[in-house]
Structure formats: structure tokens, C-alpha cells
N, C-alpha and C positions, 0 to 999 in steps of 0.2 A: 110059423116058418117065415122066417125073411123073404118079402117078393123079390122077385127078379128084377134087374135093371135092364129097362128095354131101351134097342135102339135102332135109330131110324137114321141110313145113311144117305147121303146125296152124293152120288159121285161113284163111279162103278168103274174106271181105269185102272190101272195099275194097283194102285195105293188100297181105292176100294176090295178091290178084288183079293187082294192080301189080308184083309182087315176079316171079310167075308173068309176065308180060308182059315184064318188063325183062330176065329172063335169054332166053328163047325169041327177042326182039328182036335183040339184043347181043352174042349167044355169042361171035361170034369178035375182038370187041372187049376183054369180058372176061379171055378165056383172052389175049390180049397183050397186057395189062395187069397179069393175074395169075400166067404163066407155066406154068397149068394149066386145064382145061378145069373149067365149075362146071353142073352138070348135079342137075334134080332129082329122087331115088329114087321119093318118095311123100309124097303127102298125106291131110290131116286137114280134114275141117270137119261142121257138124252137118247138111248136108244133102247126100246126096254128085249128086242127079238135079238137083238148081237150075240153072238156065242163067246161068251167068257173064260170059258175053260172052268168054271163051278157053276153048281148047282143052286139056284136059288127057290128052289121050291118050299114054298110053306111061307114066305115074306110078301105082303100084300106089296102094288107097284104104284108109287104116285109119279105119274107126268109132271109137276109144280112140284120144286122143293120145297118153297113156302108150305104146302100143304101140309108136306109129310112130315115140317118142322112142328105146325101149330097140331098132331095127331095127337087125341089123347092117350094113345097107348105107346107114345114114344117120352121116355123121360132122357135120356141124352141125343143130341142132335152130332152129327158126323158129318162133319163137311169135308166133301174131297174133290170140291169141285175145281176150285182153281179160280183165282183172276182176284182185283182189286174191290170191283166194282158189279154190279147185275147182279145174276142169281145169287152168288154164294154170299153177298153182302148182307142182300133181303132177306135171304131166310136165316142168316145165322140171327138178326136184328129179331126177326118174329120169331123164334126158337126162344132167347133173351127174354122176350115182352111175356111169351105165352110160359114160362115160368122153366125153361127146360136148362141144363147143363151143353156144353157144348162144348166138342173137341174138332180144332181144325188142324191142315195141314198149310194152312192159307198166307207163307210169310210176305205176299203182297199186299193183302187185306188186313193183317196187323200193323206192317210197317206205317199204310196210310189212316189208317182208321182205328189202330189198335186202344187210342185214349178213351174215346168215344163208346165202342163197342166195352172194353173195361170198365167204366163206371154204371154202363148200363146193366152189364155183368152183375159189380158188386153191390150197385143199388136194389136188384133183384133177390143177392142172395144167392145167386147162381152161378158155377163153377166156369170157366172160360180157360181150357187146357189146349198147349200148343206145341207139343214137345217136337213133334215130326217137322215143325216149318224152320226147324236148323240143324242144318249140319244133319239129316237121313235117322242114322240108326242107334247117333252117338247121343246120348244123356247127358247134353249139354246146357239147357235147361235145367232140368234137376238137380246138375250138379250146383247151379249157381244161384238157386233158389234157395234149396236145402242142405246138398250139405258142405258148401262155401259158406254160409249163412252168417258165422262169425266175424267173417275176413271184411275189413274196409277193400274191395277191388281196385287195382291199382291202373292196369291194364288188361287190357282181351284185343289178343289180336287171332289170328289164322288166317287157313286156305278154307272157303266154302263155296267153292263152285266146284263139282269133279269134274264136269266138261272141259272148263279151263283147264283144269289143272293136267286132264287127259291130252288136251292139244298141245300143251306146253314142253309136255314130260314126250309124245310122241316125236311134235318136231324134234327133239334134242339127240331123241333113239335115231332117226331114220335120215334126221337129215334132209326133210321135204318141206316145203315151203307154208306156211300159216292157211293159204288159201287152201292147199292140197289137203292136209289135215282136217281143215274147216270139213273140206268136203267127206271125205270119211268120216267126221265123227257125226258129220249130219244123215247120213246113209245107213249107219248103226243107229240111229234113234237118238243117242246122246246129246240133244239139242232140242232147245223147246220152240214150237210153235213159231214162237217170234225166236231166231235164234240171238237177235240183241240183246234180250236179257238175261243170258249166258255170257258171249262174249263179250258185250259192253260193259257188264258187271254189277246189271241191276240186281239182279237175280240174287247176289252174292251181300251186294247193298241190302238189299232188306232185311236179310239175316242179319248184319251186326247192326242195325239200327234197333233191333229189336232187344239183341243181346247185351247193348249199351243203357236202354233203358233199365234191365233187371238188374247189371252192375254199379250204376250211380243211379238211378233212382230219379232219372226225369221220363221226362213224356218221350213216346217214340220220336224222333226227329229224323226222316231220312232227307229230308231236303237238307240237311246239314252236313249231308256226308261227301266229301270228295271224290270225284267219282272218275276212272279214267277204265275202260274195257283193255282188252289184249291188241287187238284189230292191229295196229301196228307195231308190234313185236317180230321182228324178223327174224331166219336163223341163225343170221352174223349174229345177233345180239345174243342168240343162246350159247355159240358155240363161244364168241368173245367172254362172255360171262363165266363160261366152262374153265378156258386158260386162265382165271383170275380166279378161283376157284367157289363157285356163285352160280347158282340157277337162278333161273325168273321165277316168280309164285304171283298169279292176285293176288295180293295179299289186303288183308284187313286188319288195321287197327283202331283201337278206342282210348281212348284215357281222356280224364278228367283233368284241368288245372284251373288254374288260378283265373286265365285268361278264358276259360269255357270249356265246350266236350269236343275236343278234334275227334274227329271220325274221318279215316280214309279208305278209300278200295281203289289197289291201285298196283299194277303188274311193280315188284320190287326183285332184286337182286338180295339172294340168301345165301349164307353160308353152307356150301354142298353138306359137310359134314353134320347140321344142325339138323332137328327132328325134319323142321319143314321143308329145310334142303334136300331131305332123303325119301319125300313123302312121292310117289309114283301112283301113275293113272289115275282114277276116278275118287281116289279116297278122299276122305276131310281129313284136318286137325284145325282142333282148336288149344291156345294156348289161355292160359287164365291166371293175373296173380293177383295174389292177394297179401297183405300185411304180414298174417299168421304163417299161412302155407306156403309161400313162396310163389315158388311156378309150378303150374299141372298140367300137362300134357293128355288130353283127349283126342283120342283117333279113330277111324272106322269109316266105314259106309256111309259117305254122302247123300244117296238114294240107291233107289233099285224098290222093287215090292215087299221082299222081306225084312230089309231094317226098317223101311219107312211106317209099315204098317204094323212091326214090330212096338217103333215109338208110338203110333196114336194106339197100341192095346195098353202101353203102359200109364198113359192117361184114364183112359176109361176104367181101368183095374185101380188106380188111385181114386174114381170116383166112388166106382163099386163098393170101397173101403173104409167110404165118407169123409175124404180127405178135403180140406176146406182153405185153397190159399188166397191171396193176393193175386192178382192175374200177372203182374209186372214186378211181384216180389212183395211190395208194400201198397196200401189202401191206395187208388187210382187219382184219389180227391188231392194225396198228398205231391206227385209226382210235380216236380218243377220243371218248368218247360228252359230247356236248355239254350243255353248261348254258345252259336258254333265258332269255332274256333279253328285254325289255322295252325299246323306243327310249328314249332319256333325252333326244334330241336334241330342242330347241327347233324348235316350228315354228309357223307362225299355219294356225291352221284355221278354216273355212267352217264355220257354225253354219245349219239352216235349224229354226225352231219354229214351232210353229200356237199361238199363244197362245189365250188367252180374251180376248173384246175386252169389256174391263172398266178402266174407271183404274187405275193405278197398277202394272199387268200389264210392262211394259219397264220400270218403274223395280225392279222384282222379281227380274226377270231382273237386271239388270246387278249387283244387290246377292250374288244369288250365286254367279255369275262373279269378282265384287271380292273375296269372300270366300275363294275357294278360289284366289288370288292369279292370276286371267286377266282380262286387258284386255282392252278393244274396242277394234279398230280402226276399224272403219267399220260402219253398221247400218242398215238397210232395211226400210220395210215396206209391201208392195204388195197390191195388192185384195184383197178378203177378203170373207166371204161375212157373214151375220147376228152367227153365233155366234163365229166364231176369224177371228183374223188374223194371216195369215203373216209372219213375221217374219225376216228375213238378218241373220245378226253374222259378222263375218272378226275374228278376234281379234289382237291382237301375239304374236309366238311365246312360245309357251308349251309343258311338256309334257302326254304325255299322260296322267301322270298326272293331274296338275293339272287337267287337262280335265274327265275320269273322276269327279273329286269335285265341280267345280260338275254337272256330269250330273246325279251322283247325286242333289244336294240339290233339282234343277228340281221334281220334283213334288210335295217339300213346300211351293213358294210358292202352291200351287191355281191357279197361273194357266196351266197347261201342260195343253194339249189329246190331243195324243199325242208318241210318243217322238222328241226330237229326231234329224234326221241330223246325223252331223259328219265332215265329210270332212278329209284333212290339207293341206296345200298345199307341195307337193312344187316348192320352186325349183332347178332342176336347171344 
């Protein structure tokens, strides 16, 4: 009879505790599906007396996850612990060494260390599965390992933050200010620890650094991504965006050229009408094209317990089944370390400035926009208090460099109150 595949998790939060639920649920689903029973040895977390709402009776408890990595009655290791660096580094490292398979949710610790831990991965022989650390519940991942597999990937862009995109889609419903929402969506839990790597858009950054690497086929590179958070997205700007028919998204894009792998995460203006225009609360979408396929639209649960824990069962059930990939798609030795790159592509962006309300202030402005070769398309300016007055310009496409240098010159014309936002306008 086929042993069982034993496993030994670190990490007993949310994610764990779904993962713990769905095998205790499911057993005999599993095993006839996997052709082998998937039973779990012992686990890991920092508090072993906290009531979890399951039962983990019959699971031996290690304080050190390292330990319960190097156990010999654990053959896949489950990291659910979180973070870049500490625990869940060392023991996935010793998990690797001590010859075990290993599924994380960890797209921090991939983003920075994902070359590193892969080779040591496939120099071992051992599996390195990470479906849950993008995009929650959706098989985005798989889809772009296996069965994209034919397609040259052209582009991958999406929303994967649900937080953002929950604040976003909120201010727009209610009309309440970025701070007020902040606050709410930190009070429901929606918000991590550090809530910057949500709204700054780290969070969201390491997913498509990861996701960049399985589509062109270099090394993770997140220090290469362009990286702007929400934090100054205001409601004028949602509701101006609304009358011009455009929501705001974090959005993420990748593509390869000639010039290198642009990578951006960056709040953009969507076509209300388009998938991602229409995508509300806490969901993902991911978009993906390819040569063959075209474009594929992926949507679903960002997180929560049951898709997340849903994806790390469907790693572990591909291990159960002896499945044997590339950690990054292709051999880890082969992966080329990427040359970042900067969009060149023309686009019109949304401008919002708080001028000084002084004559000759909008004739100032446009002068050095003309100068740094960007037109105006269309320009607006609605109420305004004493001292400044808010200003809207949607420009004709242009790049962003070109952008970048009327920017820079705004504050030598003295008519510029604080720093402009500039959003991109993503026609999709």
C-alpha cells in the first residue's frame, strides 16, 4: 500500500487553520484523488494553548519550526508563517537541506529570496510549491505553468491587493474620504500588521514579481518594479474618474521588451466597462496573454481562509500525485536575471494640482507641460477654497518620462501648492 504523505505545518492563523480543516474534512476525498492517504504528523505556531476553533488533537506540537521542518516523520513542510526573513526563511531553508518538499504561502520570501531557495529546491530534487502566495483562491499559478505552457506570455497585468481594491471600490460607494475608509477597513481586519504593505503596494508587488518571473522566465526581480501605494488617491479623483468614465485600480503590469522587463504597481484609471473596471471589494483578477490564447481573464478570492488554504491543498494534492515541476516554470540555473526597464508606451494621464489662486497660475502650468513636450487634452477647475485651486488636466498620450520632467519643473513656476497626483490611463 502506498504510505501516506506526512505533513508538518508551521503557522496555525487563518490560512493554517483552513489547511488543518480541509484535510480533517475531506480525507477520504483526498486520498481518491491522490491515490494515497495525506494525514498530518505535527505542527508549529507561536501560541500552542490559543483556541482555534479545530481540533488538533493526535498532531505532536513543536515550539521551533526549524525542528518540525528537520522531523523525520514529516515529508512536506507547510509554511504559513509569514514574513521575508526569520522563521519561515530558516526552516523552509532546513526543510530543503533535510530533503523534504515544501509548500508556502510566503509571496514576501519568494519575491526576495525565491532564486536562492529554487535552486536549493531543485538541486535537492525537491518540490518548492507556492500557489496560495498570488492572487488567494485563484489558480493563477497553474494556470501559467501548465496550462499557458505553450503560449510565448506577452503581458500579465491585474488587481491583487483586495484591501485596495476594497478601499478604493468603498470610497467610490459612499463618498468618504481614503483616511475614513483606511479606518474601517483596518477595524474589519482587512489590513496587515504593517498596514503599508497593502496600501503602499508591497504587498501586491511581490505577487507580480513572482508572476513575471514564471512568464518570461528570469529571476524574481522585485526591486525592479515600480512601485507607487493608494495613500494619495483622493475622492475627487474617484469621482472625476467616474465622469470620464474610469475607476482607479492598483493595478499591476509586466511585459517584456526589447529594452527589458517593465514591471509597475501603480493606482491607474480603467475603463469602468472593462473586467477590471467592474471588479468590486476584496476580489483579484488576474489578466494573462499569450501568442496562442489571446487574453484570459482569472478572477476570484484574493484571500480569506477557504480559498487560501483551498490553493496550498492543491499543491500538496499535486505532490501527493508525484508531480515534479520547475519551481519558476523552467530549471532555476536557467533563469536570466532581468534588465528593468521603464514603460515607453504612450499613454494620456490624469493630472489633479492644487494651484495658487493667483493670475496667470494655468497659463504656467500649461507652459511647462508644452515645454517638456505634453499636451492637454481636456482641463478643469472646480471649487476651491481662499488660497489654492484645484485644478484637473487629462493630457494626450504621452510618456512617462516626459511626464516626469514637466513634474519636475511644476514647482519652479511658484504657482504649485503641493505635489501633484498623476495617474496613468489604462485603455484596455
Amino acid at each position: 500500500m502506498t504510505k501516506p504523505l506526512r505533513l508538518g505545518i508551521a503557522g496555525l492563523g487563518t490560512v493554517g487553520v483552513g489547511v488543518v480543516k480541509i484535510i480533517r474534512k475531506h480525507q477520504d476525498m483526498l486520498t481518491a484523488r491522490t491515490g494515497r492517504k495525506i494525514e498530518i504528523s505535527a505542527v508549529s505556531a507561536r501560541s500552542k494553548g490559543r483556541d482555534r476553533g479545530v481540533s488538533l488533537n493526535g498532531y505532536d506540537w513543536e515550539d521551533d519550526p526549524v525542528a518540525l521542518a528537520e522531523r523525520d516523520d514529516v515529508d512536506v513542510f507547510i509554511e504559513l508563517m509569514g514574513g521575508e526573513d526569520g522563521p519561515a526563511k530558516a526552516a523552509t531553508e532546513a526543510a530543503l537541506k533535510s530533503g523534504k518538499d515544501v509548500v508556502t504561502a510566503n509571496k514576501a520570501m519568494l519575491a526576495i529570496h525565491g532564486q536562492s531557495l529554487a535552486e536549493a529546491a531543485e538541486t535537492g530534487g525537491q518540490a518548492l510549491r507556492y500557489e496560495a502566495a498570488v492572487a488567494g483562491g485563484i489558480p493563477v499559478i497553474k494556470s501559467l505553468m501548465e496550462g499557458l505552457a505553450g503560449n510565448e506570455i506577452t503581458r500579465v497585468m491585474g488587481v491583487m491587493n483586495g484591501s485596495c481594491n476594497y478601499i478604493l471600490t468603498r470610497m467610490e460607494d459612499s463618498g468618504l474620504s481614503y483616511q475614513d475608509i483606511f479606518a474601517e477597513a483596518d477595524g474589519l481586519g482587512y489590513l496587515e500588521a504593517d498596514p503599508q504593505l497593502d496600501v503602499g503596494g508591497i504587498d501586491a508587488a511581490h505577487k507580480l514579481a513572482i508572476l513575471s518571473s514564471i512568464a518570461f522566465g528570469t529571476q524574481v526581480s522585485f526591486d525592479g518594479i515600480e512601485l507607487e501605494g493608494i495613500e494619495r488617491i483622493a475622492v475627487e479623483d474617484i469621482q472625476q474618474a467616474a465622469d470620464m468614465g474610469y475607476r482607479i485600480k492598483l493595478l499591476g503590469v509586466a511585459q517584456m521588451t526589447a529594452r527589458g522587463l517593465e514591471q509597475s504597481m501603480s493606482p491607474c484609471l480603467v475603463p469602468a466597462r472593462s473586467p477590471l473596471g467592474q471588479l468590486e471589494g476584496g476580489t483579484n483578477m488576474v489578466l494573462i496573454e499569450g501568442d496562442s490564447i489571446g487574453q484570459i481573464v482569472l478572477r476570484g478570492p484574493g484571500a480569506g481562509e477557504g480559498p487560501t488554504a483551498s490553493a496550498v491543498m492543491s499543491d500538496i494534492v499535486d505532490i501527493a500525485r508525484g508531480s515534479r515541476l520547475a519551481t519558476f516554470g523552467r530549471p532555476a540555473t536557467s533563469l536570466k536575471q532581468a534588465k528593468a526597464a521603464r514603460s515607453a508606451v504612450p499613454a494620456a494621464y490624469y493630472l489633479r494640482l492644487a494651484l495658487q489662486d493667483k493670475p496667470g497660475a494655468l497659463a504656467k502650468v500649461a507652459t511647462a507641460l508644452g515645454e517638456a513636450g505634453v499636451s492637454i487634452d481636456r482641463m478643469r477647475q472646480y471649487s476651491h477654497s481662499e488660497l489654492t485651486a484645484p485644478v484637473l488636466i487629462v493630457t494626450h498620450k504621452t510618456t512617462r518620462d516626459a511626464l516626469n520632467v514637466a513634474l519636475d519643473q511644476l514647482p519652479s513656476t511658484g504657482v504649485v501648492a503641493a505635489e501633484p497626483v498623476a495617474l496613468r490611463i489604462e485603455d484596455l
